[in-house]
C-alpha positions as CSV (number, residue, x, y, z in Angstrom):
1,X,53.1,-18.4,17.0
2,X,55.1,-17.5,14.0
3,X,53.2,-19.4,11.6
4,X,49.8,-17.3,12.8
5,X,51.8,-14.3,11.9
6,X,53.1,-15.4,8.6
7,X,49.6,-17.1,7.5
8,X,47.9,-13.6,8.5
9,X,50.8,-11.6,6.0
10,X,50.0,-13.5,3.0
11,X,46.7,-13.4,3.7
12,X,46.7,-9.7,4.2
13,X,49.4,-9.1,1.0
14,X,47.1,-11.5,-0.9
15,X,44.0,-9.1,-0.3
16,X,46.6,-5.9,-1.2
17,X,47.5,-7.0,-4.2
18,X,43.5,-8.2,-5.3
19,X,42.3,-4.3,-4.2
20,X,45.4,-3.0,-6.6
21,X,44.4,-4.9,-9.6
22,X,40.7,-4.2,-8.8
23,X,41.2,-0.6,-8.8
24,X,43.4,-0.7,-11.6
25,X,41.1,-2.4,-14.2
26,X,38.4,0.4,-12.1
27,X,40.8,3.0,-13.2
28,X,41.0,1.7,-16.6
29,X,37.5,1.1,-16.9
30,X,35.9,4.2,-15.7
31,X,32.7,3.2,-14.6
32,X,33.1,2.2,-10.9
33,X,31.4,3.6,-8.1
34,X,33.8,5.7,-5.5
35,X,31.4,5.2,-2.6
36,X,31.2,1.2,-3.1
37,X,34.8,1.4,-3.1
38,X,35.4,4.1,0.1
39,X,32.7,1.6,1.7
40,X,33.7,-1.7,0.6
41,X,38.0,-1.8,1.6
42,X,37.4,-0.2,4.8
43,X,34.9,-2.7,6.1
44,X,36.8,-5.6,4.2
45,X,40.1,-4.5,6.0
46,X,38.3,-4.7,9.3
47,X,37.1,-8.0,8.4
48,X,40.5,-9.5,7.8
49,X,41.8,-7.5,10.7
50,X,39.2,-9.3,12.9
51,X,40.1,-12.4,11.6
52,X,43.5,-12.6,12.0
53,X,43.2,-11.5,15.6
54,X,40.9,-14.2,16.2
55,X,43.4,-16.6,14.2
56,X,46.4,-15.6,16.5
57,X,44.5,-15.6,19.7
58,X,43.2,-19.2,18.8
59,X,46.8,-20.3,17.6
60,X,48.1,-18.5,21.2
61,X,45.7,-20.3,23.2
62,X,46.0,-23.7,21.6
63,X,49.9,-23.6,22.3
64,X,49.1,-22.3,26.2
65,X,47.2,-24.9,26.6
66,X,49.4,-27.8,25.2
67,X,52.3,-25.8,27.2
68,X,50.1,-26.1,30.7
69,X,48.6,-29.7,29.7
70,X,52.4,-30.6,29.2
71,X,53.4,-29.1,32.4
72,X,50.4,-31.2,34.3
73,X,51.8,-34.7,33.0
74,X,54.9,-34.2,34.1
């Protein structure tokens, strides 16, 4: 289960540290649209949200499932 977690962190730092440079080179350039950007993270932060969930509940079911398979053999 800890792995889920820790795959979902980097992930999620990853994506951080991309929307920091992107706005910084926005910042620096000067010609990026606000509303693409108060759009865009919201819905991408959702998306990786969503994923992750998805990831962990996956990763949680696969173990409950070896855990109860394991528990039928014996």
């Amino acid at each position: 289960m800890e792995v889920g977690f820790w795959i979902a962190g980097t992930i999620i730092y990853i994506l951080v540290a991309i929307k920091v440079n992107i706005e910084g080179i926005a910042a620096l350039d000067g010609d990026v649209n606000p509303v693409i950007m108060a759009t865009f993270w919201p819905v991408f932060y959702l998306f990786v949200y969503v994923v992750s969930i998805l990831l962990g509940t996956a990763y949680l079911i696969q173990s409950l499932g070896k855990y109860i398979t394991g528990k039928i053999r014996r």
